[in-house]
N, C-alpha and C positions, 0 to 999 in steps of 0.2 A: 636804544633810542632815548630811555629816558635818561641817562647820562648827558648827551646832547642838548636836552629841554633845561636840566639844572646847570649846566657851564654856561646855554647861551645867555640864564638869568640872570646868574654872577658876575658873567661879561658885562650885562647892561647897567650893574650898578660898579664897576669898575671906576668911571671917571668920575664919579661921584665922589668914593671912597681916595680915589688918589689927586684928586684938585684941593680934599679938603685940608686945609695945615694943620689942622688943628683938633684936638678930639671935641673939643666945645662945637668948632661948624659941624663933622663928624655927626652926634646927636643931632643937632639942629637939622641938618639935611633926613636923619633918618625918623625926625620927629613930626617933620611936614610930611615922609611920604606917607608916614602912618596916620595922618592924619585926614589923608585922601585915601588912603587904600582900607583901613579900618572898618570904619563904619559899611563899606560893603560886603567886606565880610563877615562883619558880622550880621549881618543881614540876610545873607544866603548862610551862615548856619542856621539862622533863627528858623528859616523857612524848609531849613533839613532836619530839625528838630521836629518841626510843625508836622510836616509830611510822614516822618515817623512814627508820630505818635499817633495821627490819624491810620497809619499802615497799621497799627497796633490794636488800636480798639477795632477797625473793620475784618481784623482777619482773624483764623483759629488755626489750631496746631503748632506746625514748624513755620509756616509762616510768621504767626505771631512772636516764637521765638524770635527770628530775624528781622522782627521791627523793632523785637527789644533791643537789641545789638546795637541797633542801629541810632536808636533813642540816644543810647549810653556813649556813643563817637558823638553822636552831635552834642552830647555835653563837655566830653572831654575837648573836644574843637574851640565849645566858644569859651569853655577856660582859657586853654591856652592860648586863646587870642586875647582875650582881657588881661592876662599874667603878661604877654608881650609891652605889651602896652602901656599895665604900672611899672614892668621893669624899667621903661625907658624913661618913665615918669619921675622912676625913684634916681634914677643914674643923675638925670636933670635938677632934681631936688638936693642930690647929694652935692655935685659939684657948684652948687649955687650957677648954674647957669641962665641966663635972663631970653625965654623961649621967644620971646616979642620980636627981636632983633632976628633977623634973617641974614645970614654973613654973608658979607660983599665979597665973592668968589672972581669979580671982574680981573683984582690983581694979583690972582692966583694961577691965571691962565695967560702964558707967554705969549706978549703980542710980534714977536720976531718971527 
């Protein structure tokens, strides 16, 4: 089942990745969706870090282990959501790409 969940995601960014010509629109289209999808996630980590750590101080034992655990994913999570993010930052910066301009995809898609 969860093979089906990751192909139908892939599937959905499909024409994204293949309308785009170019690896400059490429970044740009995946710089806007992080640019919408980001900030929520990292939002619900913030609020599973939160939950955590509250799990943490209220409970004793094995419990408590298992809030640590738990602590310690919600950190690694919003690293690697902030490391996503300057990576695509840095990619941007590397190729001197100007983020402002959003690529006209119109003539990229066959009007026949």
């Amino acid at each position: 089942m969860k093979k089906y969940i990751a192909l139908g995601s892939l599937m959905a960014f499909t024409p994204l990745l293949t309308f785009a010509a170019t690896f400059e629109s490429i970044l740009l289209v995946i710089k806007n969706l992080m640019g919408v999808i980001l900030p929520i996630m990292i939002s619900l980590a913030v609020i599973f870090f939160i939950y955590s750590l509250l799990s943490y101080i209220l409970k004793e034992g094995d419990e408590k282990a298992a809030a640590k655990t738990q602590m310690i994913w919600g950190i690694v999570i919003l690293f690697a959501i902030v490391a996503v993010w300057g990576l695509v930052d840095v990619l941007l910066e590397t190729f001197d790409i100007d983020t402002g301009a959003i690529p006209d995809t119109s003539q990229l898609i066959p009007t026949s």
